[in-house]
Residue, then its C-alpha position, 0 to 999 in steps of 0.5 A: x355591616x359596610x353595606x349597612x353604614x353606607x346606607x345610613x350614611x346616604x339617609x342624609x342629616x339628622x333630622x330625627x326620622x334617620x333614627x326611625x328608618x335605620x331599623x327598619x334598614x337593618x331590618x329589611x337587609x337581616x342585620x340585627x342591631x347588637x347581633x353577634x355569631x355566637x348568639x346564632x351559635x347559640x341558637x342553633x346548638x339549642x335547636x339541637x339539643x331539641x332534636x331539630x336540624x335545619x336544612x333540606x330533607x334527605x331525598x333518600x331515606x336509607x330503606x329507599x337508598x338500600x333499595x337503590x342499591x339492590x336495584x343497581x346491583x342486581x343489573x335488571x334496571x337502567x339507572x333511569x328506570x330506578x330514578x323513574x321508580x324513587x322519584x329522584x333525578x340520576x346525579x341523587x342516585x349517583x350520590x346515593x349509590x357513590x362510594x359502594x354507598x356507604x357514605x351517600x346522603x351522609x352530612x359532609 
């Protein structure tokens, strides 16, 4: 919010277009005006309970991740040619196959 007040502050005086730009500051840099971290609490415990969850997709799914291991365990393949196969890149994998795999791909 200090960057925000700064830039209002170098908009110069008042001469009733200051009022008109700093939305469109607040705007271009994400501030809302009256924004508070509960509402994006809020919205996000909302999305939810509607049975969506940000972030970036798993690049394993667990019948993938299963194969993964089975692949590993059986001893046939190098770690590259089960990365070739899954379409992942070896520190995936890695991730996937840590911890015996049981908490790989798992949130933190």
């Amino acid at each position: 919010m200090r960057g925000l007040q700064e830039l209002e502050g170098e908009l110069g005086h008042n001469d009733g277009r200051r009022e008109a730009r700093i939305p469109r500051l607040r705007c271009l840099i994400g501030v809302r005006a009256g924004g508070h971290p509960r509402e994006d609490v809020a919205g996000l415990e909302s999305a939810r309970a509607r049975g969506r969850h940000g972030g970036r997709p798993r690049a394993l799914d667990e019948n993938r991740a299963k194969l993964a291991r089975r692949l590993k365990d059986e001893g046939e393949h190098s770690v590259k040619e089960i990365c070739r196969m899954l379409g992942v890149g070896c520190c995936t994998l890695y991730l996937y196959l840590g911890d015996g795999g049981q908490n790989a791909g798992e949130e933190r």
